[in-house]
N, C-alpha and C positions, 0 to 999 in steps of 0.2 A: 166457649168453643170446644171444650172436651179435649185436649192434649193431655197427654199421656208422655212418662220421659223414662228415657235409659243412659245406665251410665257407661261409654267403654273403658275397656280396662285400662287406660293409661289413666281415666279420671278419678277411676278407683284407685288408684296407686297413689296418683295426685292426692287425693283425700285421706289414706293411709299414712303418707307419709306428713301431712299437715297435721292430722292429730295425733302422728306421733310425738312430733314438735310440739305441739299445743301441752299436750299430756304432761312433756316434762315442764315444763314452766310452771302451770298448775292447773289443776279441777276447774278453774273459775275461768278460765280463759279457753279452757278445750269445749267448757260451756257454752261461752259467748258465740263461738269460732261455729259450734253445729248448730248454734242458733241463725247467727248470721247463714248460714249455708241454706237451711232450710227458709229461712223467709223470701234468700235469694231465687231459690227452686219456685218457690210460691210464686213469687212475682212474674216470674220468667213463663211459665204453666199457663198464668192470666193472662199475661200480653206476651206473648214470644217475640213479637214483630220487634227488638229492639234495635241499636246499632249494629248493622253490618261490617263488619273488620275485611273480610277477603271472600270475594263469590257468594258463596252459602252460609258463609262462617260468622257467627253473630257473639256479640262478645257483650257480658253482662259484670259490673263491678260489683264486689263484695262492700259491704260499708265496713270501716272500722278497721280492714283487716286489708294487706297487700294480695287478693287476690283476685283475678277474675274467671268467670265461666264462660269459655268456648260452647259455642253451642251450635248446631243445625236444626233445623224445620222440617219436617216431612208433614207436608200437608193433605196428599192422599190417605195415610196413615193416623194421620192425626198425632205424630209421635216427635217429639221433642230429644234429639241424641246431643248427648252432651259429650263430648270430645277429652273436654281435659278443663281442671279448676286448678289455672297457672300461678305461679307465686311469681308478683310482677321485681320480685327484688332479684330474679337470677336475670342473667342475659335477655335482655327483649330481642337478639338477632333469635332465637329459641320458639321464640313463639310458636305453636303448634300451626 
């Protein structure tokens, strides 16, 4: 299908702050963590159409790791915006 993704800044923050977490626990788990990230991006790139959460709002789970990715579709665009990559162990009233 050709999608294409961007990330907004609260999901780069999201992601800053995961591996900073990650970072100090150790090398091997901050590995895992942008492993899992990036296969998750892959997946999501391939099939975007996944579960819907709210309207537009599509929601993709990390394996291994307590997180999911928020996402939207723009299909004129062909562009995949990814909203925010939630740490599901704070408050779920928070949900993006």
């Amino acid at each position: 299908m050709g999608f294409d993704f961007r990330f907004s800044p609260l999901a780069e923050e999201n992601i800053e702050d995961a591996t900073d977490y990650y970072a100090h626990i150790s090398v091997k788990v901050l590995t895992n963590f942008n492993k899992q990230l990036d296969l998750s991006i892959d997946k999501i790139i391939r099939n975007p159409y996944f579960q819907k959460r709210f309207r537009h709002v599509r929601a993709f789970p990390l394996k291994k790791f307590p997180y999911i990715i928020f996402y939207e579709i723009n299909e004129e665009e062909k562009m995949i915006y990814i909203l925010s990559v939630f740490c599901t162990h704070r408050n779920p009233e928070k949900y993006p």
